[in-house]
C-alpha positions in Angstrom: -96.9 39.7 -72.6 -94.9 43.0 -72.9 -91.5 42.5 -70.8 -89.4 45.2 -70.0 -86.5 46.3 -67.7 -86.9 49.7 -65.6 -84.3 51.9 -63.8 -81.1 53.4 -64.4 -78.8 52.1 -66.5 -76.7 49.3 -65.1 -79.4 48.9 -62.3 -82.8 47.9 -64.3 -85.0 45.6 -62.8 -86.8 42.9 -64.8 -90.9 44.4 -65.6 -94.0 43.1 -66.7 -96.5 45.6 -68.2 -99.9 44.6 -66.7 -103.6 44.6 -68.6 -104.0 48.4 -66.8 -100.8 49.6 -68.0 -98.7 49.6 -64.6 -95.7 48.1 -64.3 -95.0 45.1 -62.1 -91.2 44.1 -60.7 -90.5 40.6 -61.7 -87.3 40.2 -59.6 -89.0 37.9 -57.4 -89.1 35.3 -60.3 -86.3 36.1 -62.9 -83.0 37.3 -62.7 -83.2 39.6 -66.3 -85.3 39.6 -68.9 -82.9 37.4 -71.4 -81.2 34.2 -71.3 -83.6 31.5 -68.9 -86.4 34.2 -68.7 -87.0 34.3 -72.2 -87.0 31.2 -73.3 -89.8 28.9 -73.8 -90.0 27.7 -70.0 -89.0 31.0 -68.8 -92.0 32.7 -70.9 -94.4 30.0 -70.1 -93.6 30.4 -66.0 -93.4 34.6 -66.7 -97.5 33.8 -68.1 -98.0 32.1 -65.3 -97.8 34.6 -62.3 -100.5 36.5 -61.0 -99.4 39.6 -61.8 -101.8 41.6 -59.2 -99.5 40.1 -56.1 -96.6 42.1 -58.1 -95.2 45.0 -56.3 -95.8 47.8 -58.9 -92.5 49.6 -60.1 -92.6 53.8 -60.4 -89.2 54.2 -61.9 -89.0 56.6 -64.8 -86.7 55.5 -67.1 -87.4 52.4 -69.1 -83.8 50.5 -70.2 -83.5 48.4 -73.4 -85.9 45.4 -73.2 -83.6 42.3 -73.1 -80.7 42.2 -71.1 -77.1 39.9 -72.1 -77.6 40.6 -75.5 -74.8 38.7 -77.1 -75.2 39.1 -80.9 -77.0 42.8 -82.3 -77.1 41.7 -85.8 -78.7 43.7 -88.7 -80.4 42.8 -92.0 -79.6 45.9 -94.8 -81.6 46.6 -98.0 -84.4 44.5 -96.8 -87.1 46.2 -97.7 -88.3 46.6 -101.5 -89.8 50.1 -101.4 -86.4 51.5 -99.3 -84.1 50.0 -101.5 -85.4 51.9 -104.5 -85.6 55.3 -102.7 -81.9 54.3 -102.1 -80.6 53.4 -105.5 -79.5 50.1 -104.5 -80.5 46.5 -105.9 -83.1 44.5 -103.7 -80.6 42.2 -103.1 -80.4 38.1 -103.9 -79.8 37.1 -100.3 -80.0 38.8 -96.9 -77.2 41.3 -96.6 -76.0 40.5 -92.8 -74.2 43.1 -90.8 -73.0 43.6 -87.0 -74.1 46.6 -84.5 -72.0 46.7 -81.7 -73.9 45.6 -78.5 -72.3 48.7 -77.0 -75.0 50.8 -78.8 -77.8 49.3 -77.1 -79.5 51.9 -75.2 -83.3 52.4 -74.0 -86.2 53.4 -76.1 -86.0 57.4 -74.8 -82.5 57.5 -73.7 -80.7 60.5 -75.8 -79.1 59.7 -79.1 -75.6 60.9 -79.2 -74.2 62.2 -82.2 -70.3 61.2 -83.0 -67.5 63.3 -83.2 -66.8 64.1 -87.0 -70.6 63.2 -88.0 -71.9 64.6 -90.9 -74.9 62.6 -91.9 -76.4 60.9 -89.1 -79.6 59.2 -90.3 -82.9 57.5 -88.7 -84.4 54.1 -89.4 -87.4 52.3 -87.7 -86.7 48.9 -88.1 -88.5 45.4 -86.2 -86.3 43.9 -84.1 -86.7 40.0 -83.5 -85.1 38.6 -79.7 -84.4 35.0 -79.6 -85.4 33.1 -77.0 -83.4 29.6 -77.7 -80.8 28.6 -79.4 -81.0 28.1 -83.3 -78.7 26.7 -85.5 -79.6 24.8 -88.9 -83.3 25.3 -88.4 -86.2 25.6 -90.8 -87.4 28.2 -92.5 -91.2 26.3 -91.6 -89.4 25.7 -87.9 -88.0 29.3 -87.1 -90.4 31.4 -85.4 -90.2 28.4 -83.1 -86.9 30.0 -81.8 -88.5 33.7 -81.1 -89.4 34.8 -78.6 -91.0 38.0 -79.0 -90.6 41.2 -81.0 -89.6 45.0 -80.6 -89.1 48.9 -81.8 -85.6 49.0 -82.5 -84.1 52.1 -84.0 -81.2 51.6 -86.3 -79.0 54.6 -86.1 -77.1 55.2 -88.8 -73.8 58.0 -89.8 -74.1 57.7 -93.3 -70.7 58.8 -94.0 -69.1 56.4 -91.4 -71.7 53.7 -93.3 -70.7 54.4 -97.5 -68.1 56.8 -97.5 -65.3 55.3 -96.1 -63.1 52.2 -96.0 -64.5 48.7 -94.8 -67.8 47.6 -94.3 -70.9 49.3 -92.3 -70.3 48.2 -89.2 -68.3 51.6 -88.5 -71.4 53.4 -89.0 -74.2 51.7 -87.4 -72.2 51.2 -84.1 -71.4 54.4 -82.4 -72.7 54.6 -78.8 -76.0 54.8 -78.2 -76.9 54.0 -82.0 -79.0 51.0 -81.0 -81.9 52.2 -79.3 -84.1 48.8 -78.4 -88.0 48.2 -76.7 -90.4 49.8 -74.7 -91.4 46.1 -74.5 -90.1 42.9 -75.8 -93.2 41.6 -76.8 -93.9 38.0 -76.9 -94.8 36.4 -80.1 -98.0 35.0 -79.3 -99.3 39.1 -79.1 -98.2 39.2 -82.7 -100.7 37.5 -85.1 -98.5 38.1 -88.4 -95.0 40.2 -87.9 -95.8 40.5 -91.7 -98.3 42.9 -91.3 -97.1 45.3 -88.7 -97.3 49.7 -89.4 -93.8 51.3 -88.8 -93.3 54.8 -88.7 -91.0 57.7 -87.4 -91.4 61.6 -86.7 -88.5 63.9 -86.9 -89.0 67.1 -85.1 -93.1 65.9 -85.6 -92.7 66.0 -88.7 -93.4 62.3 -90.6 -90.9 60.5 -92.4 -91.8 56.8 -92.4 -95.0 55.5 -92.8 -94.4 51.9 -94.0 -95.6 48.3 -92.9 -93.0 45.2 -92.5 -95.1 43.4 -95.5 -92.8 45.2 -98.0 -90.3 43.2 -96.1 -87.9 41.1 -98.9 -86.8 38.7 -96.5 -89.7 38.0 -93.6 -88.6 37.0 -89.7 -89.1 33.0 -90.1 -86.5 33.7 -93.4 -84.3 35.4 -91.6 -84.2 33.6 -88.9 -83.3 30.6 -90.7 -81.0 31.9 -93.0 -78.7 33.4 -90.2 -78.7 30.2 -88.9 -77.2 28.5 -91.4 -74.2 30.8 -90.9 -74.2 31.1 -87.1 -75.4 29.8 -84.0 -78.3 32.1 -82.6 -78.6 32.4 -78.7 -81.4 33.6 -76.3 -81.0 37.4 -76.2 -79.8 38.1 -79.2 -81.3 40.7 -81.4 -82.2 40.8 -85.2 -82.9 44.3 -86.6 -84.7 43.5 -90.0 -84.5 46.3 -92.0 -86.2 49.7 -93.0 -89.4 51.1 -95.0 -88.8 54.5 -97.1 -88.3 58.0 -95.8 -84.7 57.8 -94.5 -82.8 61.0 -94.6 -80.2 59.7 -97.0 -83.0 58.8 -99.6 -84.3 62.5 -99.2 -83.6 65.0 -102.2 -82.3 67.1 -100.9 -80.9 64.6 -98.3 -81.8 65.7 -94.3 -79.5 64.3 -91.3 -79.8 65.3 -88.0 -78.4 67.6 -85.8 -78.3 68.0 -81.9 -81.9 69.3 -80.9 -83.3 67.0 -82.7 -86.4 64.8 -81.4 -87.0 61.7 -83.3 -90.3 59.9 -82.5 -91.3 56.1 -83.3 -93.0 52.8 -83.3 -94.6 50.0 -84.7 -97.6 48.3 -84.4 -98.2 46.6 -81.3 -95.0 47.0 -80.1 -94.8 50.7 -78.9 -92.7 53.5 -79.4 -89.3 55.7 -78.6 -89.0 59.0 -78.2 -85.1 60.1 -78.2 -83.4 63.7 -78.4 -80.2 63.8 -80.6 -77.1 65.8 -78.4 -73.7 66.2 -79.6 -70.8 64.3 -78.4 -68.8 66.3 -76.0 
Protein backbone atom coordinates (compact mmCIF):
# COMPACT_ATOMS: atom_id res chain seq x y z
CA UNK A 1 0.00 0.00 0.00
CA UNK A 2 1.30 3.65 -0.48
CA UNK A 3 -0.30 5.89 2.45
CA UNK A 4 -0.18 9.41 2.33
CA UNK A 5 -1.67 12.59 3.85
CA UNK A 6 -3.15 15.39 1.43
CA UNK A 7 -3.95 19.06 2.03
CA UNK A 8 -2.60 22.09 3.57
CA UNK A 9 -0.40 21.90 6.16
CA UNK A 10 -1.97 21.47 9.59
CA UNK A 11 -5.24 20.31 7.73
CA UNK A 12 -4.08 16.93 5.72
CA UNK A 13 -6.32 14.23 5.51
CA UNK A 14 -5.22 10.62 5.80
CA UNK A 15 -4.82 9.06 1.69
CA UNK A 16 -4.53 5.92 0.10
CA UNK A 17 -3.00 5.75 -3.42
CA UNK A 18 -5.22 3.41 -5.43
CA UNK A 19 -3.96 0.64 -8.26
CA UNK A 20 -5.00 3.66 -10.97
CA UNK A 21 -3.07 6.27 -9.28
CA UNK A 22 -6.06 8.39 -7.64
CA UNK A 23 -6.10 9.17 -4.33
CA UNK A 24 -8.72 7.93 -1.97
CA UNK A 25 -9.68 9.85 1.71
CA UNK A 26 -9.28 7.42 4.42
CA UNK A 27 -10.81 9.61 7.12
CA UNK A 28 -13.68 7.39 7.32
CA UNK A 29 -11.47 4.66 8.83
CA UNK A 30 -8.34 6.31 10.56
CA UNK A 31 -7.72 9.31 12.33
CA UNK A 32 -3.82 9.98 10.66
CA UNK A 33 -1.64 8.01 9.04
CA UNK A 34 0.73 7.18 12.31
CA UNK A 35 0.26 5.82 15.62
CA UNK A 36 -2.92 3.02 15.49
CA UNK A 37 -3.04 3.34 11.67
CA UNK A 38 0.24 2.16 11.12
CA UNK A 39 0.65 -0.43 13.11
CA UNK A 40 0.23 -3.99 12.30
CA UNK A 41 -3.69 -4.10 12.98
CA UNK A 42 -4.04 -0.67 11.61
CA UNK A 43 -2.15 -1.76 8.25
CA UNK A 44 -3.86 -5.01 8.12
CA UNK A 45 -7.65 -3.21 8.52
CA UNK A 46 -6.07 -0.15 6.00
CA UNK A 47 -5.59 -3.60 3.32
CA UNK A 48 -8.72 -4.49 3.99
CA UNK A 49 -11.10 -1.65 2.61
CA UNK A 50 -12.37 -1.58 -0.73
CA UNK A 51 -10.87 1.20 -1.80
CA UNK A 52 -13.33 1.82 -4.96
CA UNK A 53 -16.27 2.95 -2.25
CA UNK A 54 -13.46 5.72 -1.29
CA UNK A 55 -14.36 9.18 -1.98
CA UNK A 56 -11.42 10.22 -4.27
CA UNK A 57 -9.32 13.35 -2.86
CA UNK A 58 -8.25 16.34 -5.64
CA UNK A 59 -6.16 18.34 -3.23
CA UNK A 60 -2.87 19.44 -4.60
CA UNK A 61 -0.49 19.49 -2.11
CA UNK A 62 0.75 16.21 -0.68
CA UNK A 63 2.04 16.73 3.31
CA UNK A 64 4.75 14.50 4.85
CA UNK A 65 3.57 10.88 4.90
CA UNK A 66 3.19 9.95 8.65
CA UNK A 67 1.79 12.18 11.00
CA UNK A 68 2.81 12.43 15.23
CA UNK A 69 6.24 11.79 14.30
CA UNK A 70 7.88 11.67 17.68
CA UNK A 71 11.55 10.79 17.14
CA UNK A 72 13.31 12.07 13.37
CA UNK A 73 16.46 10.28 14.03
CA UNK A 74 19.44 10.05 11.50
CA UNK A 75 22.09 7.54 10.75
CA UNK A 76 25.53 9.52 9.39
CA UNK A 77 28.48 8.08 7.39
CA UNK A 78 26.43 5.07 6.60
CA UNK A 79 27.18 4.48 3.35
CA UNK A 80 30.72 3.07 2.16
CA UNK A 81 31.07 4.77 -1.20
CA UNK A 82 29.96 8.47 0.58
CA UNK A 83 32.13 8.17 3.27
CA UNK A 84 35.17 8.06 1.08
CA UNK A 85 34.03 10.91 -1.26
CA UNK A 86 33.91 12.60 2.28
CA UNK A 87 37.25 11.75 3.83
CA UNK A 88 35.75 10.31 6.82
CA UNK A 89 36.27 6.60 8.29
CA UNK A 90 33.26 4.06 7.58
CA UNK A 91 32.73 4.06 10.95
CA UNK A 92 32.73 0.92 13.71
CA UNK A 93 29.13 1.43 14.85
CA UNK A 94 26.15 3.45 13.54
CA UNK A 95 26.84 7.13 14.12
CA UNK A 96 23.19 8.26 15.61
CA UNK A 97 22.00 11.82 15.38
CA UNK A 98 18.66 13.93 15.95
CA UNK A 99 16.69 16.08 13.27
CA UNK A 100 14.36 18.20 14.80
CA UNK A 101 10.72 16.99 14.04
CA UNK A 102 10.09 20.71 13.29
CA UNK A 103 11.85 20.14 9.89
CA UNK A 104 9.40 17.72 8.64
CA UNK A 105 7.79 19.12 5.72
CA UNK A 106 6.11 17.54 2.45
CA UNK A 107 7.89 15.93 -0.39
CA UNK A 108 7.40 19.33 -2.80
CA UNK A 109 7.05 21.92 -0.15
CA UNK A 110 9.86 24.68 -0.64
CA UNK A 111 13.17 24.19 1.04
CA UNK A 112 14.11 27.28 3.01
CA UNK A 113 17.50 28.27 3.28
CA UNK A 114 18.67 29.72 6.85
CA UNK A 115 19.80 32.90 7.71
CA UNK A 116 23.76 32.97 7.74
CA UNK A 117 23.85 29.79 5.39
CA UNK A 118 26.76 29.25 3.48
CA UNK A 119 26.81 25.72 2.42
CA UNK A 120 23.50 24.23 2.39
CA UNK A 121 23.85 20.67 0.97
CA UNK A 122 21.43 17.78 -0.54
CA UNK A 123 21.14 14.20 0.49
CA UNK A 124 18.69 11.37 -0.72
CA UNK A 125 18.47 9.19 2.04
CA UNK A 126 15.72 5.98 2.86
CA UNK A 127 13.75 6.76 5.50
CA UNK A 128 12.30 3.68 7.73
CA UNK A 129 8.61 4.62 9.77
CA UNK A 130 7.96 2.39 12.62
CA UNK A 131 4.91 1.02 13.12
CA UNK A 132 5.23 -0.57 16.88
CA UNK A 133 7.08 -0.10 19.48
CA UNK A 134 10.69 -1.66 19.63
CA UNK A 135 12.98 -1.89 22.28
CA UNK A 136 15.77 -4.65 22.80
CA UNK A 137 14.74 -6.45 19.65
CA UNK A 138 16.63 -8.60 17.17
CA UNK A 139 18.52 -7.86 14.60
CA UNK A 140 16.75 -11.38 12.85
CA UNK A 141 13.27 -9.74 14.67
CA UNK A 142 13.52 -6.02 13.47
CA UNK A 143 11.87 -5.56 10.26
CA UNK A 144 9.05 -7.06 12.35
CA UNK A 145 8.65 -3.48 13.90
CA UNK A 146 8.47 -1.52 10.25
CA UNK A 147 6.09 -0.54 8.88
CA UNK A 148 6.86 0.79 5.65
CA UNK A 149 9.49 2.86 3.93
CA UNK A 150 10.01 6.42 2.29
CA UNK A 151 12.01 9.31 0.16
CA UNK A 152 13.29 11.38 2.76
CA UNK A 153 15.63 14.24 2.02
CA UNK A 154 18.24 15.04 4.59
CA UNK A 155 19.00 18.65 4.40
CA UNK A 156 22.00 19.57 5.47
CA UNK A 157 24.07 23.43 6.23
CA UNK A 158 27.35 22.15 6.12
CA UNK A 159 28.82 24.80 8.08
CA UNK A 160 26.09 24.75 10.88
CA UNK A 161 26.92 20.59 10.55
CA UNK A 162 31.29 20.69 10.86
CA UNK A 163 32.20 24.11 11.32
CA UNK A 164 31.07 24.99 14.44
CA UNK A 165 30.72 24.01 18.12
CA UNK A 166 28.64 20.87 19.31
CA UNK A 167 27.35 18.22 17.45
CA UNK A 168 25.23 18.10 14.02
CA UNK A 169 22.13 18.42 15.19
CA UNK A 170 22.44 22.33 14.49
CA UNK A 171 22.79 21.70 10.95
CA UNK A 172 20.51 19.14 9.90
CA UNK A 173 17.52 20.77 11.81
CA UNK A 174 16.64 24.08 10.35
CA UNK A 175 12.91 24.36 9.22
CA UNK A 176 11.85 22.62 6.56
CA UNK A 177 15.22 20.53 6.38
CA UNK A 178 13.35 17.30 6.63
CA UNK A 179 11.44 16.80 3.67
CA UNK A 180 9.50 13.21 4.09
CA UNK A 181 7.17 10.80 1.46
CA UNK A 182 5.16 11.01 -1.38
CA UNK A 183 4.02 7.76 0.20
CA UNK A 184 4.92 5.75 3.22
CA UNK A 185 5.07 2.64 1.63
CA UNK A 186 4.38 -0.50 3.37
CA UNK A 187 7.02 -3.08 3.67
CA UNK A 188 5.40 -5.85 2.10
CA UNK A 189 5.79 -3.54 -1.49
CA UNK A 190 9.50 -3.73 -0.65
CA UNK A 191 11.08 -7.17 -1.52
CA UNK A 192 14.75 -6.25 -0.28
CA UNK A 193 15.27 -2.36 1.15
CA UNK A 194 18.79 -3.61 0.35
CA UNK A 195 18.52 -3.26 -3.11
CA UNK A 196 16.64 -0.02 -3.74
CA UNK A 197 18.16 2.95 -6.68
CA UNK A 198 18.50 6.38 -4.99
CA UNK A 199 19.16 9.41 -6.84
CA UNK A 200 18.88 13.28 -6.83
CA UNK A 201 18.85 16.17 -9.68
CA UNK A 202 20.02 19.61 -8.90
CA UNK A 203 18.81 22.14 -11.32
CA UNK A 204 18.42 18.62 -13.72
CA UNK A 205 21.49 18.15 -13.51
CA UNK A 206 22.47 14.41 -11.65
CA UNK A 207 24.21 14.17 -8.63
CA UNK A 208 23.41 10.84 -6.93
CA UNK A 209 23.01 7.77 -8.63
CA UNK A 210 23.49 5.15 -5.85
CA UNK A 211 21.61 2.04 -4.44
CA UNK A 212 21.00 1.35 -0.52
CA UNK A 213 23.15 -2.01 -0.96
CA UNK A 214 26.30 0.12 -0.39
CA UNK A 215 24.57 0.66 2.87
CA UNK A 216 27.23 -0.21 6.01
CA UNK A 217 24.63 -0.68 8.42
CA UNK A 218 21.23 -2.21 6.59
CA UNK A 219 17.37 -1.27 8.12
CA UNK A 220 16.95 -4.72 10.22
CA UNK A 221 20.70 -3.44 11.80
CA UNK A 222 19.65 -0.39 12.44
CA UNK A 223 16.69 -0.96 13.66
CA UNK A 224 17.98 -3.12 16.26
CA UNK A 225 20.83 -1.24 17.22
CA UNK A 226 18.76 1.94 18.07
CA UNK A 227 16.89 -0.09 20.09
CA UNK A 228 19.26 -1.08 22.32
CA UNK A 229 19.69 2.57 23.18
CA UNK A 230 16.06 3.83 22.95
CA UNK A 231 12.61 2.89 22.83
CA UNK A 232 11.27 3.16 19.14
CA UNK A 233 7.52 4.18 18.78
CA UNK A 234 4.98 4.05 15.86
CA UNK A 235 5.65 7.13 13.73
CA UNK A 236 8.90 7.59 14.21
CA UNK A 237 11.33 8.03 11.39
CA UNK A 238 14.85 6.65 10.59
CA UNK A 239 16.79 8.45 7.91
CA UNK A 240 19.57 5.85 6.96
CA UNK A 241 22.12 7.58 5.32
CA UNK A 242 23.49 8.85 1.91
CA UNK A 243 25.15 7.44 -1.46
CA UNK A 244 28.02 9.77 -3.14
CA UNK A 245 27.50 12.95 -5.02
CA UNK A 246 26.79 15.42 -2.13
CA UNK A 247 27.85 18.99 -2.65
CA UNK A 248 30.34 18.91 0.13
CA UNK A 249 32.17 15.90 -1.46
CA UNK A 250 32.36 17.97 -4.79
CA UNK A 251 35.82 19.48 -5.78
CA UNK A 252 35.17 22.19 -6.13
CA UNK A 253 32.40 21.81 -3.51
CA UNK A 254 28.65 23.10 -4.86
CA UNK A 255 25.78 24.26 -2.23
CA UNK A 256 22.74 25.67 -3.02
CA UNK A 257 21.37 28.82 -3.38
CA UNK A 258 17.64 30.23 -3.58
CA UNK A 259 16.35 29.20 -7.18
CA UNK A 260 17.39 26.12 -6.85
CA UNK A 261 15.19 22.99 -7.82
CA UNK A 262 16.34 19.83 -6.35
CA UNK A 263 14.62 16.57 -7.74
CA UNK A 264 14.54 12.99 -6.13
CA UNK A 265 13.61 9.44 -5.35
CA UNK A 266 14.13 6.00 -4.76
CA UNK A 267 13.01 2.99 -6.05
CA UNK A 268 9.57 2.15 -5.37
CA UNK A 269 9.06 4.73 -3.21
CA UNK A 270 8.65 7.93 -5.33
CA UNK A 271 10.01 11.13 -5.53
CA UNK A 272 10.25 15.10 -4.29
CA UNK A 273 10.58 17.88 -6.11
CA UNK A 274 11.46 21.05 -3.79
CA UNK A 275 12.55 24.74 -4.76
CA UNK A 276 15.24 26.21 -2.44
CA UNK A 277 14.04 30.18 -1.22
CA UNK A 278 15.83 32.30 1.10
CA UNK A 279 14.76 32.92 4.60
CA UNK A 280 13.16 36.22 4.82
Amino acid sequence: MKLMRVGQPGHEKPAILDAEGKIRDLSAHVKDIGGDAISPEGLKKIAGLDLSTLPVLTEDRIGACVAGTGKFICIGLNFSDHAAETGAAVPSEPVIFMKATSAIVGPNDNVVIPRGSEKTDWEVELGVVIGKTAKYVSEADALDYVAGYCVSHDVSERAFQTERQGQWTKGKSCDTFGPIGPWLVTKDEIADPQNLGMWLKVNGETMQNGSSKTMVYGVANVVSYLSQFMSLHPGDVISTGTPPGVGLGMKPQRFLKAGDVVELGIEGLGSQKQTFVADI
